[in-house]
Backbone as JSON, one array per atom type, in Angstrom:
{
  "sequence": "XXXXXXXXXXXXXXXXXXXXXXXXXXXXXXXXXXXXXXXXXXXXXXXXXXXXXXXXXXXXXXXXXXXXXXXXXXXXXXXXXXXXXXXXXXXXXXXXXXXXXXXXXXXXXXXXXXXXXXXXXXXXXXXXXXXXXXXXXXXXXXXXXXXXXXXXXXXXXXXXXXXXXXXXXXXXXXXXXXXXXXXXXXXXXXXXXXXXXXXXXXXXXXXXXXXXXXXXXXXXXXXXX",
  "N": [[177.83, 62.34, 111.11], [175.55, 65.09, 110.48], [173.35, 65.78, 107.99], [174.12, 67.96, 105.4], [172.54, 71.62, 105.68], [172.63, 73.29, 103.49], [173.49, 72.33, 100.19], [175.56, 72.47, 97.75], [176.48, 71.25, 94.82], [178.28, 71.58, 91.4], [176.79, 73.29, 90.49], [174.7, 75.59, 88.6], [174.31, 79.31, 88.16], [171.75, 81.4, 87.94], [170.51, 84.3, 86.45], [167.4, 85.07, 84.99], [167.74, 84.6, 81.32], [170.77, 84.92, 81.57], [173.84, 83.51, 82.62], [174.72, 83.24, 85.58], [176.73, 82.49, 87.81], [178.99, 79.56, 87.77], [179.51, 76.18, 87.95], [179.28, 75.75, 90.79], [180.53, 75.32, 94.14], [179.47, 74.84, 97.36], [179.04, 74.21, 100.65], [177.02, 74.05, 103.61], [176.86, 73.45, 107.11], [174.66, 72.77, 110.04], [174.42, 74.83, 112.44], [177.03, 76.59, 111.22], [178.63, 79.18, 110.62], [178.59, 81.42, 108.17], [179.97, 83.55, 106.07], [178.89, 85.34, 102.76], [180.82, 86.86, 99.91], [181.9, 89.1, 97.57], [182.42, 91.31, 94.75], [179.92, 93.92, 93.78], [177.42, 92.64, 91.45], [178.47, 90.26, 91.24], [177.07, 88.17, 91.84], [175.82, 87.08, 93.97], [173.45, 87.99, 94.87], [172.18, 86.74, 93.25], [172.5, 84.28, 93.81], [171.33, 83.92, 96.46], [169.23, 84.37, 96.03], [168.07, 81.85, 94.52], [168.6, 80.34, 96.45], [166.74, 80.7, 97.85], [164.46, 79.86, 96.48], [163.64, 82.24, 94.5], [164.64, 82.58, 91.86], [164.96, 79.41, 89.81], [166.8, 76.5, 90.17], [168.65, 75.03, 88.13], [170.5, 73.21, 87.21], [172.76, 70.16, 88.27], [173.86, 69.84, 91.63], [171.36, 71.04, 94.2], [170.56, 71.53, 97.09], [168.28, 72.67, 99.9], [167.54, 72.91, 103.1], [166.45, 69.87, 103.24], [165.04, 70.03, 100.82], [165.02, 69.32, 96.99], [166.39, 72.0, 95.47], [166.17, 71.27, 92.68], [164.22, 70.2, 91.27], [161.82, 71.53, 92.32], [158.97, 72.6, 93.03], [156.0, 75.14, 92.2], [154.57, 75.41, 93.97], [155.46, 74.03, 96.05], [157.37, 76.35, 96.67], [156.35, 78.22, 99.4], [156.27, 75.96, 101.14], [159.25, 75.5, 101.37], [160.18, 78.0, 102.13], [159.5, 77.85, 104.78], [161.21, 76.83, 106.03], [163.57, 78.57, 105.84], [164.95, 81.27, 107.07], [164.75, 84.48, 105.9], [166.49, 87.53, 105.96], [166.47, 91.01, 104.97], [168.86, 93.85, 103.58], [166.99, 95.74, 103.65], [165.12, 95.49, 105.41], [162.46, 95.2, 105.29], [159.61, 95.6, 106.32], [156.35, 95.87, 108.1], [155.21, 99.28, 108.11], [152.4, 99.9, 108.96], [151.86, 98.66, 110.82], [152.09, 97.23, 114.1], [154.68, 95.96, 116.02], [154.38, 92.95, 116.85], [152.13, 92.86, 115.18], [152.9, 92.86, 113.07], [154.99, 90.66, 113.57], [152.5, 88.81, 113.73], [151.33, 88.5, 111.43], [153.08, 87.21, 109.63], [152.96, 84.72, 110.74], [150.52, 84.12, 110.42], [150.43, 83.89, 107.9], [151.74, 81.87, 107.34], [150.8, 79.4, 108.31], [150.19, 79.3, 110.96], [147.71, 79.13, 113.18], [146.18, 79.33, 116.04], [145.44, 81.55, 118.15], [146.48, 81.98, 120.95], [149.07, 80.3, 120.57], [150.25, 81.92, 118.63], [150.79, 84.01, 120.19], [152.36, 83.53, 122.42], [154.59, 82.39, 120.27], [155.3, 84.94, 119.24], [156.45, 86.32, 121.75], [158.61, 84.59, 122.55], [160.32, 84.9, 120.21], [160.76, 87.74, 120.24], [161.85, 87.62, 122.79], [164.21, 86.32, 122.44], [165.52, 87.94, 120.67], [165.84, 90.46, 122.29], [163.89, 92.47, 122.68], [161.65, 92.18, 124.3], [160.31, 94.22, 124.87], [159.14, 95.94, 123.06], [156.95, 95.41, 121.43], [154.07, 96.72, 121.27], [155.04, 98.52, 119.42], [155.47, 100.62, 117.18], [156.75, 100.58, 114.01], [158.37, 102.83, 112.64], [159.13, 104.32, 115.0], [161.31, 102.63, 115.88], [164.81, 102.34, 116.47], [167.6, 101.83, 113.6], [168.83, 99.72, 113.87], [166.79, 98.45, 115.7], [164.93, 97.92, 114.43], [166.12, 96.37, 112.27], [166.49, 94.13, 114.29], [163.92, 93.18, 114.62], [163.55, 92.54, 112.19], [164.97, 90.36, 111.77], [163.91, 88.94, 113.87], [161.39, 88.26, 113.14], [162.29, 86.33, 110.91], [162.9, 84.08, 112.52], [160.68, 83.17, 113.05], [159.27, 80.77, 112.42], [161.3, 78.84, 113.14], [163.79, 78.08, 111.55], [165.79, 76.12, 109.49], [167.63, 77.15, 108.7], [169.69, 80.83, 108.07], [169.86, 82.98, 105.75], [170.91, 85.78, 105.41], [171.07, 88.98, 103.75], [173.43, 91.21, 103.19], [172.38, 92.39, 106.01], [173.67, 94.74, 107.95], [174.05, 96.85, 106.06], [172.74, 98.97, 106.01], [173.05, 100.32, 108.2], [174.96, 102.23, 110.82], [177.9, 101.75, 112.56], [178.51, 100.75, 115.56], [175.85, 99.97, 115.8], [175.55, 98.06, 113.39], [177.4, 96.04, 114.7], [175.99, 95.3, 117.14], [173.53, 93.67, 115.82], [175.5, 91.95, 114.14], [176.49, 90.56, 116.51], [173.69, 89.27, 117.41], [173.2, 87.63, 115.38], [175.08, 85.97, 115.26], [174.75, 84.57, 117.64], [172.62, 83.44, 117.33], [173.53, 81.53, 115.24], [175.56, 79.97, 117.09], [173.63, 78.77, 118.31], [172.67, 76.53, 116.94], [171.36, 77.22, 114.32], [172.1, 77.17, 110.85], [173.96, 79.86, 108.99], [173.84, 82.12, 106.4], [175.78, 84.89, 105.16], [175.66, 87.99, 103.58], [178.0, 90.43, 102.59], [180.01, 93.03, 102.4], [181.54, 94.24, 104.73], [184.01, 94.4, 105.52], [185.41, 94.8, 107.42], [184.31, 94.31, 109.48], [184.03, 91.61, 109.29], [186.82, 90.6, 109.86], [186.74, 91.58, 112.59], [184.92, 89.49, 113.54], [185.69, 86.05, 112.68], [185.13, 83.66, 109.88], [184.27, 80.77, 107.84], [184.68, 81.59, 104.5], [182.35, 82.51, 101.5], [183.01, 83.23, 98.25], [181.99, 85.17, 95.5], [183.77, 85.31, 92.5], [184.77, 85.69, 89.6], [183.11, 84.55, 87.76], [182.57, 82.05, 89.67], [182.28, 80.42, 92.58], [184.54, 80.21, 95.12], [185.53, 78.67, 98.17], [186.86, 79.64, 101.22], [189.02, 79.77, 104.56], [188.65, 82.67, 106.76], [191.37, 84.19, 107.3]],
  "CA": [[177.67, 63.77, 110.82], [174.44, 65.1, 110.13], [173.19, 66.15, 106.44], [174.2, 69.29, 105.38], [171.65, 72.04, 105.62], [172.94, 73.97, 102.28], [174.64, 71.79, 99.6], [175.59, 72.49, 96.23], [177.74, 70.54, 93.92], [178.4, 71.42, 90.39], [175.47, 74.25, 90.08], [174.87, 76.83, 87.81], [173.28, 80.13, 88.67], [170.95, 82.19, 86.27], [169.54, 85.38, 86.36], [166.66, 84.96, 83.61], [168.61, 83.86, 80.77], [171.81, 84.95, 81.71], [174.56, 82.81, 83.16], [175.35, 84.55, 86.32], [178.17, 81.64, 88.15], [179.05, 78.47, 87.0], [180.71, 75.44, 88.85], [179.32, 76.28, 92.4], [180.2, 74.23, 95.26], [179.35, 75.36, 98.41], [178.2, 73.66, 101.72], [176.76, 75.0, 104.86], [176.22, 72.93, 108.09], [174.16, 72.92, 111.27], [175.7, 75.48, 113.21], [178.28, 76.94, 110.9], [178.2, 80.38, 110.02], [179.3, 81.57, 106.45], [179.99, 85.05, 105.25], [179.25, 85.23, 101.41], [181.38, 88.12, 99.23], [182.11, 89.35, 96.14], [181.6, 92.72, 94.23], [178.5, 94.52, 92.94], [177.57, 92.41, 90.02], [179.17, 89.12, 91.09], [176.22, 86.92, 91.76], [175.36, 87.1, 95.76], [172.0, 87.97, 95.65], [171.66, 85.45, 92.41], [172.4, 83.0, 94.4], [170.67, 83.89, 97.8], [167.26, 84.29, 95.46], [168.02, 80.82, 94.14], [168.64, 79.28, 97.67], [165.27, 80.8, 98.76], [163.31, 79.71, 95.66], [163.02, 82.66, 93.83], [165.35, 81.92, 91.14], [165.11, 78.48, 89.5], [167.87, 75.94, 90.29], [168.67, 74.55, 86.96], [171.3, 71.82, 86.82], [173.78, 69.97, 89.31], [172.93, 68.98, 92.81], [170.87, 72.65, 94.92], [169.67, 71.01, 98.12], [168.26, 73.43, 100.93], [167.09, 72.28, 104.2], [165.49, 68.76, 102.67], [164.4, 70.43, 99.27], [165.75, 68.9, 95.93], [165.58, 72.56, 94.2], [166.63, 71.42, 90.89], [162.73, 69.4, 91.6], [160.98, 72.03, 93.2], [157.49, 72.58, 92.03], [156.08, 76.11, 92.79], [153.6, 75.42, 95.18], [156.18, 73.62, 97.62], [158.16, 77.03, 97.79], [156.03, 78.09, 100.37], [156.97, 74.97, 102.32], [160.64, 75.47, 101.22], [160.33, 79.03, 103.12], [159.15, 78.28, 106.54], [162.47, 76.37, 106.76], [164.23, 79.3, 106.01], [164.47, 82.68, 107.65], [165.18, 85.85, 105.37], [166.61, 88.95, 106.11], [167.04, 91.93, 103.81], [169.3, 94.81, 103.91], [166.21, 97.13, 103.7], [164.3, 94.93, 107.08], [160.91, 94.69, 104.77], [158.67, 95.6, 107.71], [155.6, 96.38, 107.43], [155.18, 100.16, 108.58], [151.7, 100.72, 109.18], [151.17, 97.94, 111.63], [152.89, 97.42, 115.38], [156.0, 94.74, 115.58], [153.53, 92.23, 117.11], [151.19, 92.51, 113.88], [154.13, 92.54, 111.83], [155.45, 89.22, 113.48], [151.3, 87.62, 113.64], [150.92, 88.51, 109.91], [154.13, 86.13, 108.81], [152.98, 83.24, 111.52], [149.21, 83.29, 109.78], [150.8, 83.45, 106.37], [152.61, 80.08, 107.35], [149.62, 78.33, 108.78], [149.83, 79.33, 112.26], [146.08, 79.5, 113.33], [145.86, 79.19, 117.66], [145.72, 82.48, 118.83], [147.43, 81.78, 121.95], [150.48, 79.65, 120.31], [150.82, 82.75, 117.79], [150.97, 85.27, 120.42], [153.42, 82.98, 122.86], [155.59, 82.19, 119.65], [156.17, 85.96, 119.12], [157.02, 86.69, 122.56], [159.68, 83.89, 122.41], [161.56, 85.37, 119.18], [161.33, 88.94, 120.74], [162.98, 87.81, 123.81], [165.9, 86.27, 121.77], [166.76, 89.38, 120.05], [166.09, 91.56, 122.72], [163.22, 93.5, 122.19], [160.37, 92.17, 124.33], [159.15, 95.37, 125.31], [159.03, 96.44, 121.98], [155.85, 94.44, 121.51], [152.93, 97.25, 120.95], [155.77, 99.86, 119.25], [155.39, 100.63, 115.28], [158.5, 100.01, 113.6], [158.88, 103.84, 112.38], [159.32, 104.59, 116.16], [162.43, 102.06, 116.53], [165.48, 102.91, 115.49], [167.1, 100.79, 112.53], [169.04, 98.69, 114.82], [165.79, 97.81, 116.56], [164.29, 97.5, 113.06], [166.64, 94.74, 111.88], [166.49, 93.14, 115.13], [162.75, 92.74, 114.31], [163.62, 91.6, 110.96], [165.99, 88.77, 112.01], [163.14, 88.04, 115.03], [160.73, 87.56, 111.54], [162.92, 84.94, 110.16], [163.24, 82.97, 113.31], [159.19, 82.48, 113.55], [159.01, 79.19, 111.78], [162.55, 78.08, 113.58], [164.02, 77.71, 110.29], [166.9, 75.15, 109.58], [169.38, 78.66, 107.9], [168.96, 82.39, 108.25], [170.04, 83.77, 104.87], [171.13, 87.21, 105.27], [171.51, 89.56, 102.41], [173.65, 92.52, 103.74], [171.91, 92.76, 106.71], [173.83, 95.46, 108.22], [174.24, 97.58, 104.73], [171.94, 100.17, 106.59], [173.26, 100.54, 109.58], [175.75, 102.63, 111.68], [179.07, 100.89, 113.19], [177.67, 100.35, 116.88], [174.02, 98.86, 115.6], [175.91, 96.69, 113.11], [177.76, 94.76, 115.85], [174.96, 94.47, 117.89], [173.13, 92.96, 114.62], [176.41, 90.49, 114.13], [176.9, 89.3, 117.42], [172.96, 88.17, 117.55], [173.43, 86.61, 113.99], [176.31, 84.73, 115.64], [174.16, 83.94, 118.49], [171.82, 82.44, 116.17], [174.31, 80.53, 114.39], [175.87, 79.21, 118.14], [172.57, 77.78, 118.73], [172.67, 75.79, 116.23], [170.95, 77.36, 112.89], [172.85, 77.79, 110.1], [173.73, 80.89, 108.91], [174.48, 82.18, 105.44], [175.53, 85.97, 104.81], [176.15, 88.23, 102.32], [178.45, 91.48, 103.22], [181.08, 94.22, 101.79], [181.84, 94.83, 105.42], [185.71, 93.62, 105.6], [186.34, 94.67, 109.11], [183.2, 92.75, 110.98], [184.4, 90.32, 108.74], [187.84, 90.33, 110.59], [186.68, 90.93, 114.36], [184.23, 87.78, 113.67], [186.46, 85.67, 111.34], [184.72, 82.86, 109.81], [184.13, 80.68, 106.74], [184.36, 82.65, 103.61], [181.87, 81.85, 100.06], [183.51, 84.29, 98.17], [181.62, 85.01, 94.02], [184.63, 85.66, 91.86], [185.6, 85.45, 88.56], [182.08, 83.79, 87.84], [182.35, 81.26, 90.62], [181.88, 80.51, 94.28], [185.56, 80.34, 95.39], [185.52, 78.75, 99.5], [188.13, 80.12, 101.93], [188.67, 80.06, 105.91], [189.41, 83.5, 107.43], [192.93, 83.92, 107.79]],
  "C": [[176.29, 64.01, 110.18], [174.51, 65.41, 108.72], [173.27, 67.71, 106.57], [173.02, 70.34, 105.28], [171.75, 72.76, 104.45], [173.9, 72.84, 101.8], [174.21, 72.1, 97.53], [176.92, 72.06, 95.94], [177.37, 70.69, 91.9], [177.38, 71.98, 89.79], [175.98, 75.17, 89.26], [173.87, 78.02, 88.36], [173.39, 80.96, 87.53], [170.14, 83.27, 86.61], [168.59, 85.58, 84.94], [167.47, 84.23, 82.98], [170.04, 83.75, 81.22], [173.04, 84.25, 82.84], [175.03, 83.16, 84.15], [176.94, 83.78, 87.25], [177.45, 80.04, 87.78], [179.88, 77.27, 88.04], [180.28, 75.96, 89.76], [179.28, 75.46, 92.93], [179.95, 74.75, 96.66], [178.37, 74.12, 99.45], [178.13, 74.03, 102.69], [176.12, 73.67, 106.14], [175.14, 73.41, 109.35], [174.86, 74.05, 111.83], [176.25, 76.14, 112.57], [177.2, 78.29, 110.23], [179.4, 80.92, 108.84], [179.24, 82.63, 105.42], [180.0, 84.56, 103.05], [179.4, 86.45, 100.71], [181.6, 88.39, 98.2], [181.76, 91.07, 95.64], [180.36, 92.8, 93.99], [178.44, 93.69, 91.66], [177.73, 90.96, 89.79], [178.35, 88.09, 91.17], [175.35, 86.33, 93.23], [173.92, 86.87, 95.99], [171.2, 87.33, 94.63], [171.53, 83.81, 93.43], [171.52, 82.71, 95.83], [169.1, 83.5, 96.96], [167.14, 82.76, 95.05], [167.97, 79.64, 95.52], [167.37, 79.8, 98.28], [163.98, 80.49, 97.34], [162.49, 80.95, 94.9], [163.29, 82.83, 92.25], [165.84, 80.4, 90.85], [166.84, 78.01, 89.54], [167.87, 74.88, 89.09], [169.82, 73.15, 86.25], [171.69, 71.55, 88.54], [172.94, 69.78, 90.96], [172.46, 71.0, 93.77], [169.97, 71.56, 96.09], [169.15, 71.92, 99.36], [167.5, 73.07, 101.87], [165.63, 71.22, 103.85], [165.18, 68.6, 101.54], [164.97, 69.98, 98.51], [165.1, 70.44, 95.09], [165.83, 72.51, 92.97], [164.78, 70.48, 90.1], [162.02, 70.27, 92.23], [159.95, 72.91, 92.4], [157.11, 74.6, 93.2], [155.42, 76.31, 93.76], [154.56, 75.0, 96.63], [156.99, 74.82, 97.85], [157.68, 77.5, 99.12], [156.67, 77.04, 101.67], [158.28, 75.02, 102.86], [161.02, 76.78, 102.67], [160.31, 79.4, 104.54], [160.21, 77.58, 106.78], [164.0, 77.06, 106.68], [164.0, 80.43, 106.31], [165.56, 83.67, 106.81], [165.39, 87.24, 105.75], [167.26, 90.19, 105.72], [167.58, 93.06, 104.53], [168.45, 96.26, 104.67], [165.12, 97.27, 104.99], [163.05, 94.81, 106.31], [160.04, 94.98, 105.9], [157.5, 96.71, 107.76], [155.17, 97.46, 108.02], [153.82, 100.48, 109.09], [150.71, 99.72, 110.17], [152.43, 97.31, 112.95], [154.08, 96.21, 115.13], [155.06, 93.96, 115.7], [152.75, 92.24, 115.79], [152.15, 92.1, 113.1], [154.28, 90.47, 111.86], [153.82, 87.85, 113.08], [151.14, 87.66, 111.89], [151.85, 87.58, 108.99], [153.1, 84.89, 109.25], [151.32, 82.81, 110.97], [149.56, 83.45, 108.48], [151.06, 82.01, 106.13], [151.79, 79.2, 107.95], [149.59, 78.24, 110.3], [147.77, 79.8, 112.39], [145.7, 79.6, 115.1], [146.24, 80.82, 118.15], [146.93, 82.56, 119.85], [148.97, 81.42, 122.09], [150.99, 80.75, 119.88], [151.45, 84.02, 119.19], [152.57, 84.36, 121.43], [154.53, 82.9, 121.71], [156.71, 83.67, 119.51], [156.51, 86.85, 120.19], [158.47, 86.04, 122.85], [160.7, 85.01, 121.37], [161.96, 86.51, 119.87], [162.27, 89.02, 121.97], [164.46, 87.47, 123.21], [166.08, 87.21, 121.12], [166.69, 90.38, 120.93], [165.35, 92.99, 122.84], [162.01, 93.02, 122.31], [159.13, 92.99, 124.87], [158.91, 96.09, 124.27], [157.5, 96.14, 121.06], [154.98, 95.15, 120.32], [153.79, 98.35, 119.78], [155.59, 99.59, 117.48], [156.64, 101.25, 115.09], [159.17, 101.79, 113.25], [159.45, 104.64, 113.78], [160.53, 103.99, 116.54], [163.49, 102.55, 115.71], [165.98, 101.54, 114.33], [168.13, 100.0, 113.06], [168.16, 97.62, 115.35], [164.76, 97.03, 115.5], [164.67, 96.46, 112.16], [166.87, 93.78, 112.77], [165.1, 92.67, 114.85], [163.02, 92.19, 112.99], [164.54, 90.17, 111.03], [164.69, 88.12, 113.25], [162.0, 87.14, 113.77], [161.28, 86.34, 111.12], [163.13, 84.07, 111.24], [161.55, 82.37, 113.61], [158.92, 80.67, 113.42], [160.68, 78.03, 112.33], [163.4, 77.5, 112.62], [165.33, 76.71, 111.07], [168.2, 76.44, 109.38], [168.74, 79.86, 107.52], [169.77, 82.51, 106.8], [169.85, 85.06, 105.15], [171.46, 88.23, 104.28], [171.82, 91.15, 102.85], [172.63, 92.96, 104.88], [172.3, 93.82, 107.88], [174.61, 96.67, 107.36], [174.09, 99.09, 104.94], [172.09, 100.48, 107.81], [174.82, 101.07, 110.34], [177.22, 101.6, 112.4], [178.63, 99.95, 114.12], [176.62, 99.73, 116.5], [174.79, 97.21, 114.67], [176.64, 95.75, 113.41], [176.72, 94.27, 116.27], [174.65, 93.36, 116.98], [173.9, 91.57, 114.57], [176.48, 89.81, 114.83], [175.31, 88.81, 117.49], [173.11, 87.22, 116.6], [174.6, 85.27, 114.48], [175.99, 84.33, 116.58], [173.42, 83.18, 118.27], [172.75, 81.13, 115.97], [174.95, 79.24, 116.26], [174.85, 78.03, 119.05], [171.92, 76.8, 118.36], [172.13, 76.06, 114.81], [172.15, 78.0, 112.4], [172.75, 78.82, 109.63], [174.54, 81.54, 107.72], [174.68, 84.07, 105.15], [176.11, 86.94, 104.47], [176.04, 89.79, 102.67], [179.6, 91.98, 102.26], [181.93, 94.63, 102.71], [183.25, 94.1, 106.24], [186.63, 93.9, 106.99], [184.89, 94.23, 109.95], [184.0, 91.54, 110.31], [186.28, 89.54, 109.98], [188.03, 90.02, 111.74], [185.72, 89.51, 114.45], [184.81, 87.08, 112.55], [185.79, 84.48, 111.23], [184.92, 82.1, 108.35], [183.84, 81.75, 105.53], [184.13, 82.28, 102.1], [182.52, 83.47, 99.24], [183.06, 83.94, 95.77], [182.8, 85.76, 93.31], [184.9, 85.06, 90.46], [184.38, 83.92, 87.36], [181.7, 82.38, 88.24], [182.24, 81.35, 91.88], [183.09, 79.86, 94.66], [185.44, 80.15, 97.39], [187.13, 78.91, 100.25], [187.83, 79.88, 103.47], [189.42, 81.37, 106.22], [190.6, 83.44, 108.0], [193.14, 84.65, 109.29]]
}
């Protein structure tokens, strides 16, 4: 069996000082996709910021695709990042430049430099979500379906090892936030893992899956009944 791509055993999570869950075990494979829930308050997007290095991992074992972050120095988050792909409720995208700039402005953040590779790479992602005629189009022009399909094409630049999702269909209509799910679960079928963090208790049902669930100031695992 391969090495897990998310593992925590016996973590604590901390917002600044404050203790936010305690005792977390959680593990995420290759492949496996893994709704994470809880109320307003409970620790979700403590813990997503901590699995992307923006919140220090402070005891117990925090491993994320290779990383020891209870060891992770601040210069390697960078590194930590191109092996994961982020995507926020709000799509982050940068409005005053076309999708195509959008996607070249991540891929020379991350040390892409070949013209030619950069522009082939972000014709690839756009065909997997669906949106390679979308190319020249500025993002205020798409709708916000088309706008978090560009934000999930963002996080696949660097081919990460695990998409971390943080409510990624929070902002979105019934109809868009299927679409949204079933690529996320097309993702995940293709082998990246896929971690993500929802309120929305009937996608949750028509796609039933593993469930990290922050309660009672822990990380409580379940399988969809």
């Amino acid at each position: 069996m391969s090495d897990p791509i998310i593992e925590i055993k016996n973590a604590s999570i901390f917002q600044r000082e404050n203790l936010v869950l305690s005792n977390v075990n959680l593990t995420l494979n290759k492949g496996e996709f893994v709704y994470l829930i809880g109320r307003t308050g409970s620790g979700k997007s403590s813990l997503m910021k901590t699995l992307y290095g923006e919140l220090p991992a402070r005891d117990g074992i925090v491993r994320v695709a290779g990383y020891d972050l209870t060891k992770l120095r601040h210069r390697d988050i960078p590194y930590l990042r191109r092996k994961i792909g982020i995507v926020f409720q709000d799509f982050q995208l940068l409005f005053d430049r076309s999708v195509e700039k959008n996607l070249e402005f991540v891929l020379k953040a991350t040390g892409w430099r070949e013209p030619s590779e950069i522009s082939k790479r972000i014709q690839e992602v756009l065909l997997m979500v669906g949106l390679a005629d979308k190319r020249k189009v500025m993002p205020h022009r798409l709708s916000g379906g088309e706008q978090q399909s560009v934000a999930i094409a963002r996080a696949l630049l660097n081919a990460p090892d695990v998409i971390l999702a943080d409510e990624p269909t929070g902002n979105l209509d019934p109809d868009t936030t299927l679409e949204v799910m079933k690529l996320l679960r097309r993702i995940s079928d293709n082998g990246q893992a896929v971690l993500m963090a929802t309120h929305n208790y009937t996608l949750m049902q028509k796609y039933p899956s593993r469930i990290a669930n922050c309660k009672n100031g822990t990380v409580v695992c379940s399988d969809m009944e």
